[in-house]
N, C-alpha and C positions, 0 to 999 in steps of 0.2 A: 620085424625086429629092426630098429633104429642102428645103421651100420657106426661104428668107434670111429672117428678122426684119429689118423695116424700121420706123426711127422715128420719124415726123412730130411739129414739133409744129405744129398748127394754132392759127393766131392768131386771137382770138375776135374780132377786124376783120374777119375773113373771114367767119365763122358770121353774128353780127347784128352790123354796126354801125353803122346806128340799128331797124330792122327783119330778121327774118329774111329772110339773102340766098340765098331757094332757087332764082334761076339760078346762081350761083355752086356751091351746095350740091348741086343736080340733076348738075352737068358732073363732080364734086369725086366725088360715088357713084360714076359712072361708070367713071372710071378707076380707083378704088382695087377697084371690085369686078372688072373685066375684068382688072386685075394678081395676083388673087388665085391664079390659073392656077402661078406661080411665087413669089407672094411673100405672108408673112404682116403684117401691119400693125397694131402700136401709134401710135394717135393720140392725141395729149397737146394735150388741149383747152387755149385760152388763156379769159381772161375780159372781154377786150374792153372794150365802153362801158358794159357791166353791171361790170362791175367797176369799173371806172373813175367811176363813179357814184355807188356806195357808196363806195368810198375817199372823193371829194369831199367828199360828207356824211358823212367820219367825220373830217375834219380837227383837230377838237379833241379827239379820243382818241388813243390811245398806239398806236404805231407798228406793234405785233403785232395789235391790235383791227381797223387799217384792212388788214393785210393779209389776216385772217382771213375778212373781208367777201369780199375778193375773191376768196382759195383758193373759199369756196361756191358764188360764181359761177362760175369756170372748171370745179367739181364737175357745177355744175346745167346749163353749155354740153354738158359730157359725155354727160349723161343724155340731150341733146334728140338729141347727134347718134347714138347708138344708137337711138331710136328710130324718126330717120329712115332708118338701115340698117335697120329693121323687124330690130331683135337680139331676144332675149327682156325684153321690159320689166320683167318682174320680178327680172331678176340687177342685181345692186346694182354701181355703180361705183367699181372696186378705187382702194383707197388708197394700197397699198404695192406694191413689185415684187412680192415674193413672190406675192401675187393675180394680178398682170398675168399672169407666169410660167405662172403654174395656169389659165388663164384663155387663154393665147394655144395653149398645149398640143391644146386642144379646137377651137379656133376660128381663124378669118383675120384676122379685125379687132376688135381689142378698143379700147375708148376709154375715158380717163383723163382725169382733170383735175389738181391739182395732189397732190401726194402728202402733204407734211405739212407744218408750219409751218419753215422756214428764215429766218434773215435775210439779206437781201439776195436772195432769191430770186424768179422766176417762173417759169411752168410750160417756159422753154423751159431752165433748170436739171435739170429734173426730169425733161426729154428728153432731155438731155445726160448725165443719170446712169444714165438706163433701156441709150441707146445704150452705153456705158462696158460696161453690167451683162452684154447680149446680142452684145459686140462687133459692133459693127455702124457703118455710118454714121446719118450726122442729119441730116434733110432738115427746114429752117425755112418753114413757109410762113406769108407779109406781106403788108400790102399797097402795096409797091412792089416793082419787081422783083429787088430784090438790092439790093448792097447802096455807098451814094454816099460821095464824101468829106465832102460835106454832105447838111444836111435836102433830099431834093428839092421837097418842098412848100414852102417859103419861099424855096428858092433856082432859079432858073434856068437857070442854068449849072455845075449839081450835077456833076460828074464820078460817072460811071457805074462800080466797080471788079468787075471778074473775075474775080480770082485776089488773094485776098491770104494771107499765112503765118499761122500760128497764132499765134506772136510778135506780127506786126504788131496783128493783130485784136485778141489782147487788150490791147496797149498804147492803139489808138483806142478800145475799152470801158470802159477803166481812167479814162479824162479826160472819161468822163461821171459826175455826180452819181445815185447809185440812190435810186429813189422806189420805192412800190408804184406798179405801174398805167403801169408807165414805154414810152413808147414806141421805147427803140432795139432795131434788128431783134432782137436776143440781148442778153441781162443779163449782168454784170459776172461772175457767178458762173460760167455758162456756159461764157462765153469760156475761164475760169481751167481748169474740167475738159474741154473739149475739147484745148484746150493741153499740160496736164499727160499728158490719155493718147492724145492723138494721135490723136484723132477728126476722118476726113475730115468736113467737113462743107456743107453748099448750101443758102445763102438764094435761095428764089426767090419768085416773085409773086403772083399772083392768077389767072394764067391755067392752068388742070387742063391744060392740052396739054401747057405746058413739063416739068409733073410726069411725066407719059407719054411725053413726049417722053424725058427723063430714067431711068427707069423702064424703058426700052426701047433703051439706047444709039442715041441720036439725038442730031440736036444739039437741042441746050434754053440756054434763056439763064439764067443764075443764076452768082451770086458760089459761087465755089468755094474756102472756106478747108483748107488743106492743107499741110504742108512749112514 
C-alpha cells in the first residue's frame, strides 16, 4: 500500500520556547515514528522565540532583513529536529519542494524550515504550499488547542471554535495586521491558499495524542477548517 504524504507545520513554541521542550519533543517522536507504518511526514519547522528574538533586535532594519533572521532560525529549528529523529546529520535541510519531493521519495519524515523569502509569509505558508503541491491535508500544530474567537491567553472567556469554513477563516486572518514572527495560529497568506485550493485543514495543540488520536480516526479535539 503506497503510504499518504502528510503535512505538518510544527510551530517553533512547541520545539523551544524558552528551552528545548524534550517532553513535548519525546511524545511528538513517538507518534510521528509509530504512524510511519501508513504514513509518510513533511514537517515544516516554525522559528518560534528564536526567531522572534532576532526579529526584535532587528527592528530598525528593513522588513525583508528582519524576516530573513527568522527564515534561519525556522532552518536551524529544522536541523535540531532531524537530529533528534537521529536522520543522517550530514543531509542538508531542503529548501525548495523540489528537495522535499527527492528527499521524502527515500524516507518517512523529512523536515524543513522555511523555503524562500516571500512577503508576508511564515513557514505555516510554506506548509500550505507543500500541502497544495502533494495534494494532501495540513495539519497546524500551536500552542493552544485550536483555534478561539479571541486571544485565549488574555481573554477568559475565549470561545473555543470547531469547525470554521475556509471563507470564514480567511476573512478572521485578513483583520489581522501581518508582522514577521507574528503569532496568530496561520498567516494571512496561508489562509488565502488553503482557501483558493481547498485544503482541508486542522489547528490543533500541544498534546501528541490529539495528533494520533487524529492520525488514527479517533476522536481528537482540534478546529477543523473545511467547506
Amino acid at each position: 500500500m503506497k503510504k499518504r504524504v502528510i503535512v505538518l507545520s510544527l510551530g517553533g513554541s512547541l520545539i523551544i520556547p524558552d528551552k528545548v521542550n524534550l517532553k513535548f519533543l519525546k511524545e511528538f517522536k513517538k507518534v510521528i515514528s509509530k504512524n510511519t507504518k501508513k504514513y509518510k511526514f513533511i514537517i515544516v519547522c516554525g522559528g518560534g522565540s528564536i526567531a522572534r528574538k532576532y526579529i526584535s533586535a532587528l527592528q530598525d532594519k528593513p522588513y525583508q532583513t528582519q524576516s530573513t533572521a527568522g527564515i534561519a532560525a525556522t532552518r536551524t529549528n529544522a536541523k535540531f529536529m532531524s537530529c533528534f529523529f537521529s536522520q543522517d546529520s550530514f543531509q542538508k535541510i531542503p529548501q525548495e519542494i523540489k528537495k522535499i519531493k527527492k528527499f521524502i521519495k527515500k524516507q518517512d519524515i523529512v523536515f524543513c524550515g522555511a523555503l524562500e523569502f516571500k512577503p508576508k509569509q511564515t513557514t505555516d505558508s510554506n506548509a500550505a504550499e507543500i500541502a497544495k503541491y502533494f495534494k494532501t491535508f495540513f495539519i497546524n500544530l500551536t500552542n493552544v488547542p485550536g483555534l478561539y474567537d479571541k486571544n485565549p491567553s488574555k481573554n477568559k472567556n475565549a470561545k473555543f471554535i470547531s469547525k470554521i469554513s475556509w471563507k470564514e477563516f480567511d476573512r478572521m486572518s485578513k483583520k489581522i495586521k501581518f508582522k514577521p514572527g507574528q503569532h496568530f495560529v496561520l498567516d494571512q497568506t496561508s489562509s488565502g491558499i488553503i482557501l483558493k485550493n481547498k485544503i482541508k485543514t486542522y489547528i490543533l495543540g500541544k498534546n501528541p495524542k490529539q495528533l494520533d488520536n487524529l492520525l488514527n480516526n479517533k476522536k481528537f479535539k482540534a478546529t477543523i477548517i473545511q467547506g
